[in-house]
Every structure is written in structure tokens, then in C-alpha cells.
N, C-alpha and C positions, 0 to 999 in steps of 0.2 A: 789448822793446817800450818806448817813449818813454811818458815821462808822459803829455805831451798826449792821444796814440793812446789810452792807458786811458783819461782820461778823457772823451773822444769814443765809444769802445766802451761806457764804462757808461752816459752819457746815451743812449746807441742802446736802450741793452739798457734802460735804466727807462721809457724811453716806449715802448717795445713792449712791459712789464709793465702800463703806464696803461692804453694800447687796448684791450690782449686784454681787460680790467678793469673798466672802464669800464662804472657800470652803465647799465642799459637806463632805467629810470627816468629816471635822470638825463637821458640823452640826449634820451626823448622833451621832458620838463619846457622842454628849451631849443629844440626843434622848433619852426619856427612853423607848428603844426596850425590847420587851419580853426576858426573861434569852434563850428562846430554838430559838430565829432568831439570825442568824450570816449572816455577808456583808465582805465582799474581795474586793480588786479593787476598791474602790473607787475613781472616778477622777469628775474633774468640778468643779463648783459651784453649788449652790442650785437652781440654775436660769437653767442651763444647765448639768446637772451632765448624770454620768455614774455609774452604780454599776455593776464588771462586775461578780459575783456569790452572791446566796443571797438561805441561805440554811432558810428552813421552817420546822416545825416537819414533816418527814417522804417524803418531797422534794425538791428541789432544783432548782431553776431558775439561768438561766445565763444572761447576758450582757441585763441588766436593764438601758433604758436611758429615759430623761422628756427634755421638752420645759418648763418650765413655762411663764405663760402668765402673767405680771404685772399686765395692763389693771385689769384683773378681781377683782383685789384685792382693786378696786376702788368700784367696786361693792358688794363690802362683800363678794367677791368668792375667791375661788383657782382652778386655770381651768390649766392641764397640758397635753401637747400632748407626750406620754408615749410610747412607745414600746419596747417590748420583744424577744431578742435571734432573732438569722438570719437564712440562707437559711439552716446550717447545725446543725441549734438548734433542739434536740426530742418538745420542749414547745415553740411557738410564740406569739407572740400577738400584738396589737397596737391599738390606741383610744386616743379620748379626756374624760378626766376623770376631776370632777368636783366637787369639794367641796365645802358646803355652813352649816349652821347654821341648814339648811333645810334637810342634809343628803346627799347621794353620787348621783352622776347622773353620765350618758356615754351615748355617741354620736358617731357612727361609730367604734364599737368596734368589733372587729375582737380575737379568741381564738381559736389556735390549739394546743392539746395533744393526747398522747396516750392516753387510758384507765386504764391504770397502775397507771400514776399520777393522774387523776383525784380518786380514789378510795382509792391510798396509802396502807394503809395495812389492811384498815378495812375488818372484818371479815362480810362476805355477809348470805344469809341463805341457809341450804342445800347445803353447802362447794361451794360454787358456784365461779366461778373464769369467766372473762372477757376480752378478751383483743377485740383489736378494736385500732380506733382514734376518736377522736370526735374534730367536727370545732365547731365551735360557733360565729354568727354574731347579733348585736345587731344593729338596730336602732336606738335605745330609751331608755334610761332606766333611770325611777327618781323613787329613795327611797323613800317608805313611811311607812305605818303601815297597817300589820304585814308585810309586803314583800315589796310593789311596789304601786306607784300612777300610773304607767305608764312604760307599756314594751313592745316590739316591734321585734320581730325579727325573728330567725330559728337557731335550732341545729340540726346537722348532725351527724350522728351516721354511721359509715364508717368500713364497712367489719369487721363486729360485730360479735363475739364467745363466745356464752355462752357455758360454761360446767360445772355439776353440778352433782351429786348421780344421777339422773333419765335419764341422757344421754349427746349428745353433741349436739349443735344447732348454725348450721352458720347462722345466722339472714342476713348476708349482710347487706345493707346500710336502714338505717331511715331515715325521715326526720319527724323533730316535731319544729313544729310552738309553738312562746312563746308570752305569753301577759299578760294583766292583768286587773281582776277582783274582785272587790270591796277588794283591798288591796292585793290581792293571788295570787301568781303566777299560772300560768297555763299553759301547757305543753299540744298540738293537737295533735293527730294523723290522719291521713285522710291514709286509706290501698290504694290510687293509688298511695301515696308515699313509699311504704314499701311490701315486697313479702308477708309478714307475714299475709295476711288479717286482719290487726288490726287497729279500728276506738275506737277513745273516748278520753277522757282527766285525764289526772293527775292532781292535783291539790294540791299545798305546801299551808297546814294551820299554824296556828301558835302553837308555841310549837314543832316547825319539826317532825311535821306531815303530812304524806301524804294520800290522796286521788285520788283511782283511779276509776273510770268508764266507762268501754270500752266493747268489742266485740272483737271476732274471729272467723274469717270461718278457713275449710279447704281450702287450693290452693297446686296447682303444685307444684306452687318452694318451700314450706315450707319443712327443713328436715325430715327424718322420726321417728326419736324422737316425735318431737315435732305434728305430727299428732296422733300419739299413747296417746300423751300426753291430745290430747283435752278434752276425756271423763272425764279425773277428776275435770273439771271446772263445770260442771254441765250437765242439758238438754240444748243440742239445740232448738233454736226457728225453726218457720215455713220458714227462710229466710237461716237457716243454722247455724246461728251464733250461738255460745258458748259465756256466759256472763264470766266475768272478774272484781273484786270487789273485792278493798282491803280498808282497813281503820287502818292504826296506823305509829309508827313513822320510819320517814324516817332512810330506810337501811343503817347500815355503820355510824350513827350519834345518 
């Protein structure tokens, strides 16, 4: 082997000691993060790092860690195996997350929080206040326009309490199915997942907008607010149901 060739092989081989190396600190330090996200604890490299709080306007995430995968970057990607906060975290999470040119993707992504941080402090309508948990598991998920090429999965809505000016309403557990539709998200409901007797879909347009069209009967386990409540959604059909239709932009956003 030629000189040159050595020395071209060792600057190879020292800047791929710097990367792998390279700490995470540092790298965020020269990020240009938003003035209102702050990071603590940082430890690692950018290859393996740890972030262990990472405050967001109006939340706070703790002990943020990644894999990254080199390999992808052979591919024009950035694919990182990511997880969030432990057994005694309020927020968890974990997944392969996926960057390309093409927009963000996720594979096996897994999200649990209160209802508190999901919502933050936005102001709801009819003073309306929520608490609960909500999971969220993804299958599939690839960015596209205005929302999604491709999504896949279920959210769980977990001993849910709405209270609001016109009463109090323990919902209990939901289950709504999530997909996608010529670019739109799309949010299921099926009532033999839910006490509430409520079937139909929401639907995220663009401009965060939402669309909802669904149905509710009466049932047993529904509280008694919220039976009271039916007659102002409209007439009943011949099967029971009270119709449910809303159109403009999403609550809180």
C-alpha cells in the first residue's frame, strides 16, 4: 500500500473514531434548538446518547435515550431505536423512529400519558377539564400530505373523566382504532369497544381541522348526565341513535 492510500485510510479511520465519539452534549450545544426547549443531563454520544429531562412549552419529558442505527444512513435515512422515561415515569414511550428526505415514519411505537400532558393547558370549550391516561400503539406510521400515507394502530383512552358546565361524565375506557385515508388521519370508534354507545369516525383535515361523524344510543353503564344530555344532539333515529356532527378546527389548537 502507497503512502498516500495510508494516509487517506487513517484520516477515514480518525473521522469515523470522531462520529462514533462525538459527544451528545456537544452536538445538542450547537443545535439550533427553539429559545422555549431546554435539555439537562446530557450524557453519550450522538450514536448512543441519554437526555435525562427535556422540558417543552407547558411539558416536560425525562430520561430520553436513542440507538442510532449507522447502516441507515447508507440509505439516505436516520432510523433511531428511542425510548422514553421508566417504570416510575408519569410519560413513556419507545419505537423505531425514522427520518428521510421523504418525512418521519415509526415502527412499533408504543406512548403512554396522562391526559394532563397530553392537553397542557389548553383552554377546551365549555370550561371543560379531562383527566384520564391515554396509551397509544402504533404499527405503522409514514408521513405524508396533509397527515399520513400510512397508519396503523389503536389508542386507548383509560378511565376517562369529562367534567364541564352541563355535568360530570366518567366515560371509562375507549378504544379507537387509527388509520389512514387519502392522506387524513382517521380516528374509529366501534361502541362494543366503549360503554358510551358511540360508533363513527373523526377525521384530522388539513388546516387542523377536525371532522366528526358518529352516533349515540342510550346504555346502562352511560352516566346520568350524559343520558340527560342526549336530547340536545338532535332526534333520534328509528334504531335509537342520536346523530353527532361537528366540523371546524381542532380543540385546544
Amino acid at each position: 500500500m502507497s503512502l498516500l492510500k495510508k494516509i487517506i485510510l487513517a484520516v477515514l479511520i480518525y473521522w469515523v473514531f470522531m462520529l462514533a465519539l462525538f459527544p451528545a452534549h456537544l452536538a445538542l450545544s450547537l443545535a439550533p434548538l427553539p429559545a422555549n426547549v431546554g435539555v439537562s443531563g446530557v450524557t453519550g454520544s450522538i450514536w448512543s446518547g441519554r437526555i435525562e429531562s427535556l422540558s417543552l412549552p407547558q411539558r416536560r419529558l425525562e430520561r430520553l435515550s436513542w440507538e442510532l442505527s449507522p447502516w441507515s444512513l447508507l440509505l439516505g435515512k436516520l432510523s433511531a431505536e428511542v425510548q422514553l422515561g421508566d417504570r416510575t415515569s408519569p410519560v413513556t414511550g419507545k419505537g423505531l423512529l425514522t427520518w428521510s428526505m421523504a418525512g418521519l415514519s415509526a415502527t412499533d411505537l408504543r406512548f403512554e400519558a396522562p391526559d394532563s400532558f397530553i392537553l397542557g393547558r389548553a383552554k377546551l370549550p365549555f370550561q371543560t377539564q379531562v383527566s384520564g391516561e391515554l396509551s397509544l400503539f402504533v404499527e405503522t406510521l409514514v408521513q405524508g400530505q396533509p397527515w399520513c400515507e400510512a397508519l396503523k394502530g389503536k389508542v386507548f383512552l383509560n378511565r376517562t373523566q369529562v367534567n364541564n358546565q352541563f355535568g360530570e361524565y366518567p366515560l371509562g375506557d375507549i378504544e379507537v382504532g387509527l388509520g389512514c385515508v387519502d392522506g387524513k388521519v382517521q380516528l374509529t370508534l366501534d361502541e362494543a369497544h366503549n360503554q358510551l354507545g358511540v360508533a363513527g369516525v373523526i377525521q384530522l383535515d388539513e388546516n387542523k381541522m377536525v371532522r366528526v361523524t358518529a352516533k349515540v344510543r342510550e346504555t346502562a353503564a352511560q352516566p346520568e348526565d350524559l343520558k340527560q344530555s342526549l336530547a340536545f344532539l338532535g332526534t333520534k333515529d328509528s334504531q335509537g341513535y342520536y346523530p353527532i356532527k361537528y366540523s371546524g378546527r381542532i380543540p385546544g389548537l
